[in-house]
C-alpha positions as CSV (number, residue, x, y, z in Angstrom):
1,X,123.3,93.8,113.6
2,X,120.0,92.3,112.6
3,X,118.2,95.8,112.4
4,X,121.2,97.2,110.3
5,X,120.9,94.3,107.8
6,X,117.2,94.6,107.7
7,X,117.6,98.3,106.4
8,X,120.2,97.4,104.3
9,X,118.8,94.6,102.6
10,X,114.8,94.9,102.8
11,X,115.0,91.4,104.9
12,X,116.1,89.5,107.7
13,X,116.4,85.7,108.5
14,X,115.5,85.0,112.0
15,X,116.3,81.4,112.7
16,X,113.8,80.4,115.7
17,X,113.4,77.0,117.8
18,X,110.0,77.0,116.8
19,X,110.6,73.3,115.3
20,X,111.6,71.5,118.5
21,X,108.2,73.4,120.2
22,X,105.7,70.9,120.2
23,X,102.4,73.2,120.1
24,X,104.1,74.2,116.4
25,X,104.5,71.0,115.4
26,X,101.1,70.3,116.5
27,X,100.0,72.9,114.8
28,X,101.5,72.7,111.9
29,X,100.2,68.9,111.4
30,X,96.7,70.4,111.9
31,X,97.3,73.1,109.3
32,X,98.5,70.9,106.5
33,X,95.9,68.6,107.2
34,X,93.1,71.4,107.1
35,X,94.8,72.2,103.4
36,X,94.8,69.0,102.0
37,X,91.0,68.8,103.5
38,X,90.1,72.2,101.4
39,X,92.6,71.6,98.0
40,X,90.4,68.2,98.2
41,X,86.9,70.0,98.2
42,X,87.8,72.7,95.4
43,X,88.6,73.1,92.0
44,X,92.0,75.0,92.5
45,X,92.3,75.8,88.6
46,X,89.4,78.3,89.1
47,X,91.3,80.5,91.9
48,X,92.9,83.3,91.3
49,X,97.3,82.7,90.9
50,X,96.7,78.9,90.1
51,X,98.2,79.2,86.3
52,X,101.7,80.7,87.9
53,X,101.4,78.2,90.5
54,X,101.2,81.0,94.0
55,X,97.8,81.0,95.7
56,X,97.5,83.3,98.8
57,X,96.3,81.4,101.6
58,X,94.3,82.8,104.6
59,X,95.1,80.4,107.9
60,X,92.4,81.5,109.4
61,X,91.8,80.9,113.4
62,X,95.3,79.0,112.8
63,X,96.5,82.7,112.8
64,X,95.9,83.5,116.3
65,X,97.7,80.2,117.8
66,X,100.4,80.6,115.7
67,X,101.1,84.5,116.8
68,X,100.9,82.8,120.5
69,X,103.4,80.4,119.8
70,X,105.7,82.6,118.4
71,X,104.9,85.1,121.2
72,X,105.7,82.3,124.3
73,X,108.9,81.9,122.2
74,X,110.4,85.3,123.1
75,X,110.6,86.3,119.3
76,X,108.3,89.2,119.9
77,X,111.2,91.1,121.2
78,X,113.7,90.5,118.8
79,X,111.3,91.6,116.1
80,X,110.5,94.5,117.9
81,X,113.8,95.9,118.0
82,X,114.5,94.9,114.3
83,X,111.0,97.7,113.3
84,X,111.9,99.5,116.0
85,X,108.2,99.1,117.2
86,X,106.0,97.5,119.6
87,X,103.5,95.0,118.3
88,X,100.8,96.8,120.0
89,X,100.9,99.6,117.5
90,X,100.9,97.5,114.3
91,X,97.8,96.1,113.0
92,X,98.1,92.5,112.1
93,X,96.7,90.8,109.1
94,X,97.1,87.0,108.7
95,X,97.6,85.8,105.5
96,X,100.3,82.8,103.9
97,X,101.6,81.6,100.5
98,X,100.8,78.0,99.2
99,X,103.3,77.2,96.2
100,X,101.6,74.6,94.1
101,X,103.5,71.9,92.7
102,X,104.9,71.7,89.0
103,X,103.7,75.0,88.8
104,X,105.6,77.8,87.2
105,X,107.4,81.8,88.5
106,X,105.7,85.0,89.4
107,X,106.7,88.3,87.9
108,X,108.9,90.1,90.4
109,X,106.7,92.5,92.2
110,X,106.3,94.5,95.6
111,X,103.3,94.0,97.7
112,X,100.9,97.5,98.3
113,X,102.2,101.2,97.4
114,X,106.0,102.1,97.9
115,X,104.9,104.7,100.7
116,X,102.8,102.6,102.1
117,X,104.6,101.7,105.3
118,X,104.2,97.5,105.7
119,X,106.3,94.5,107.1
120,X,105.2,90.9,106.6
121,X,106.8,88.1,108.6
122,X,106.4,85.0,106.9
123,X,107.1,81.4,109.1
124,X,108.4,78.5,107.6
125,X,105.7,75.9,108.1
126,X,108.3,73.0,106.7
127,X,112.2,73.6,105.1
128,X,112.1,75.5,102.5
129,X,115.1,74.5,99.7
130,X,116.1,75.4,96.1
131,X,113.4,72.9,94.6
132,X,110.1,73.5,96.6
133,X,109.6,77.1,95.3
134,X,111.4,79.3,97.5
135,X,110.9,83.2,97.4
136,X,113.7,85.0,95.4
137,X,114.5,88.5,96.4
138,X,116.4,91.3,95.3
139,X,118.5,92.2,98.3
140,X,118.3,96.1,99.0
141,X,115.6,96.9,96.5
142,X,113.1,98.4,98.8
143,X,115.3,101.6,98.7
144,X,114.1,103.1,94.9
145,X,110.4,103.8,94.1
146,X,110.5,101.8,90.4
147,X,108.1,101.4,88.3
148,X,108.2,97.4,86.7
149,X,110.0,98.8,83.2
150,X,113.0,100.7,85.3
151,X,113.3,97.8,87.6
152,X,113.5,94.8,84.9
153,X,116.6,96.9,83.2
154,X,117.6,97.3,86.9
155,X,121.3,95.6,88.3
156,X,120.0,93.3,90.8
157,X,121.1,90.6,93.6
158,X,118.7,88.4,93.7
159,X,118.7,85.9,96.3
160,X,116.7,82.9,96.8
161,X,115.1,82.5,100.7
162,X,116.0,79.3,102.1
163,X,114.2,78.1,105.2
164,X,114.2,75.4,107.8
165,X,111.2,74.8,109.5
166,X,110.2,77.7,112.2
167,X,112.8,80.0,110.7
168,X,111.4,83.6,110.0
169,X,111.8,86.2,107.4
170,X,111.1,89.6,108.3
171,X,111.0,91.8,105.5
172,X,109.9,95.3,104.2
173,X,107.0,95.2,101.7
174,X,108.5,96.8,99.0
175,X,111.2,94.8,98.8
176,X,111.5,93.3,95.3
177,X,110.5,89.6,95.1
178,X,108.3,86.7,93.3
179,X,107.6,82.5,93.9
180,X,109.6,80.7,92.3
181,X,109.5,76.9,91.0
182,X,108.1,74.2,92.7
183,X,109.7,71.6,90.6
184,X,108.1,68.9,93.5
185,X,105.2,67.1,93.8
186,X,104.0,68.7,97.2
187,X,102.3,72.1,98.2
188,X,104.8,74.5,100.1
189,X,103.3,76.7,102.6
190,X,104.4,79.3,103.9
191,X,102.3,81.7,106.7
C-alpha cells in the first residue's frame, strides 16, 4: 500500500515511534541546542535563503547517530521496500531544512534534474503544524518533466506536510514542493 502511494503521489508519510526513543529525544535536545549555539554566532541575513525565510542546514556528525537511530528502529526495512532498494546501494547525503521564523514562501521547485534518480527522507525533529512552515506539495507531480512556466499554469493538489515528531516523509525528488510560512516565533527544523 505504502509503495503504491509513494508512486502515485511522489510521497509517503511514515509515522515512526521515534518520539518515545530516548537516544532521539536526546538527540534531538542536542541538535537544537547546537543550532541556537551557531544562529547565535552568525549573521544569518548574509546566508544564502534567509530573505524567503528556508536555510538548508547540514547536521553534521548528528547525521550518523540519527541514521542509527532510525536503523535500531526497524524503519530501514520498511523504507526499503517502499524504493524497492537496499540502503547499501544508495549513497547517503545528510542535509536538513531550518524554517526561520516570520519569514516568508519559496517558489515551488523540484530538487536536482528530473532524470536524475533521488529520494530524500526528511525526519521530523519536533511536530510540524499549519503555522510553523510546513512543506506544501503537489501530490503526483513528479510524474511530468515541466519546466516552471508549464507548471505554474498547471492543475495541482497541493498538500501541506504535517508532522509529529519522528514521523518521516519519504519522497521522490522531483516531486513538486516549497517552505511555506512560519508565521511563529521559533526555527522549525527538519533533517
Amino acid at each position: 500500500m505504502q509503495r503504491e502511494r509513494f508512486e502515485k503521489d511522489g510521497f509517503v508519510i511514515l509515522n515512526t515511534n521515534l518520539n518515545r526513543n530516548d537516544k532521539f529525544i536526546d538527540l534531538t535536545k542536542r541538535i537544537y541546542n547546537s543550532l541556537e549555539q551557531e544562529i547565535v554566532s552568525i549573521n544569518i541575513n548574509k546566508l544564502r535563503g534567509s530573505i524567503m525565510g528556508n536555510l538548508n542546514v547540514y547536521p553534521g556528525n548528528y547525521g550518523d547517530e540519527l541514521l542509527g537511530i532510525v536503523k535500531s528502529e526497524g524503519i530501514f526495512e520498511l523504507i526499503e521496500k517502499i524504493l524497492k532498494k537496499k540502503f547499501e546501494e544508495l549513497t547517503i547525503i545528510y542535509g536538513g531544512n531550518l524554517s526561520l521564523p516570520s519569514k516568508g514562501e519559496q517558489h515551488f521547485h523540484i530538487d536536482g534534474g528530473y532524470n536524475k534518480e533521488m529520494y530524500l527522507m526528511s525526519i521530523s525533529t519536533e511536530d510540524i503544524n499549519e503555522f510553523n512552515g510546513p512543506t506544501e506539495v503537489c501530490v503526483g507531480s513528479h510524474k511530468k518533466n515541466l519546466p516552471f512556466w508549464k507548471f505554474v499554469f498547471s492543475k495541482k493538489e497541493k498538500k501541506k506536510i504535517l508532522l509529529n515528531k519522528g514521523d518521516i516523509i519519504l519522497r521522490k525528488h522531483s516531486l513538486w514542493h516549497r517552505g511555506t510560512k512560519n508565521s511563529t516565533k521559533k526555527n522549525r527544523l527538519l533533517i
